[in-house]
N, C-alpha and C positions, 0 to 999 in steps of 0.2 A: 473197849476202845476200838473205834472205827478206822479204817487201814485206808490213806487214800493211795488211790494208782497213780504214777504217769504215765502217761504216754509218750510211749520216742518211736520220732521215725524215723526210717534206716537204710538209708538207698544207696547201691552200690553200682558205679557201673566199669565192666571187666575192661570193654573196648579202652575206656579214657585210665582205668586202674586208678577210680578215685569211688571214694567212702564219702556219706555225708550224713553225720547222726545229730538231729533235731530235737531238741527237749522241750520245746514251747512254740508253737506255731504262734508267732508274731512280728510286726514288722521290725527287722534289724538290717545288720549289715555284716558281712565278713572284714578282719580285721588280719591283720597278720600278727602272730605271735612268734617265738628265740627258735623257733623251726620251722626250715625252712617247705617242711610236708605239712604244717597243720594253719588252718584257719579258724580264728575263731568267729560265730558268729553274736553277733551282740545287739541289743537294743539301746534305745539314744539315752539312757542311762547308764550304760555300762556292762548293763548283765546278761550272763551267759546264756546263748538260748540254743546252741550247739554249735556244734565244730566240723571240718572237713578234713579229710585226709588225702593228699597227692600220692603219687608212686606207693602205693598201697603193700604190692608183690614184694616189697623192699624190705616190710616187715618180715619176712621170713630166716633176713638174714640176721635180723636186732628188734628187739623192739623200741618202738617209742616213749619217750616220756620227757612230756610236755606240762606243764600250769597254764592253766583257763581260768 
């Protein structure tokens, strides 16, 4: 049985304290999802092609959890 990979991409950047992880390089859009730190991003059917995270640092004091 042959294993396939994905790839995610994973850009963080400290100055803005935002996270952005990519599962499918294609054209979507950010949606907003029941919190108010997560975007998701979506293509024009619906599905998930990754999501962003605001105030990032924030996690340290909780964590997240969000449905995509």
């Amino acid at each position: 049985m042959v294993e396939s990979k994905r790839h995610v991409r994973i850009w963080y950047d400290a100055e803005g304290d935002y996270l952005e992880v990519i599962f499918e390089q294609k054209a979507g859009y950010f949606r907003e999802t029941e919190n108010d730190q997560v975007m998701e991003k979506v293509d024009e059917e619906g599905n998930v092609l990754g999501f962003s995270v605001l105030r990032v640092s924030l996690m340290k004091e909780k964590p997240l959890d969000v449905a995509l």
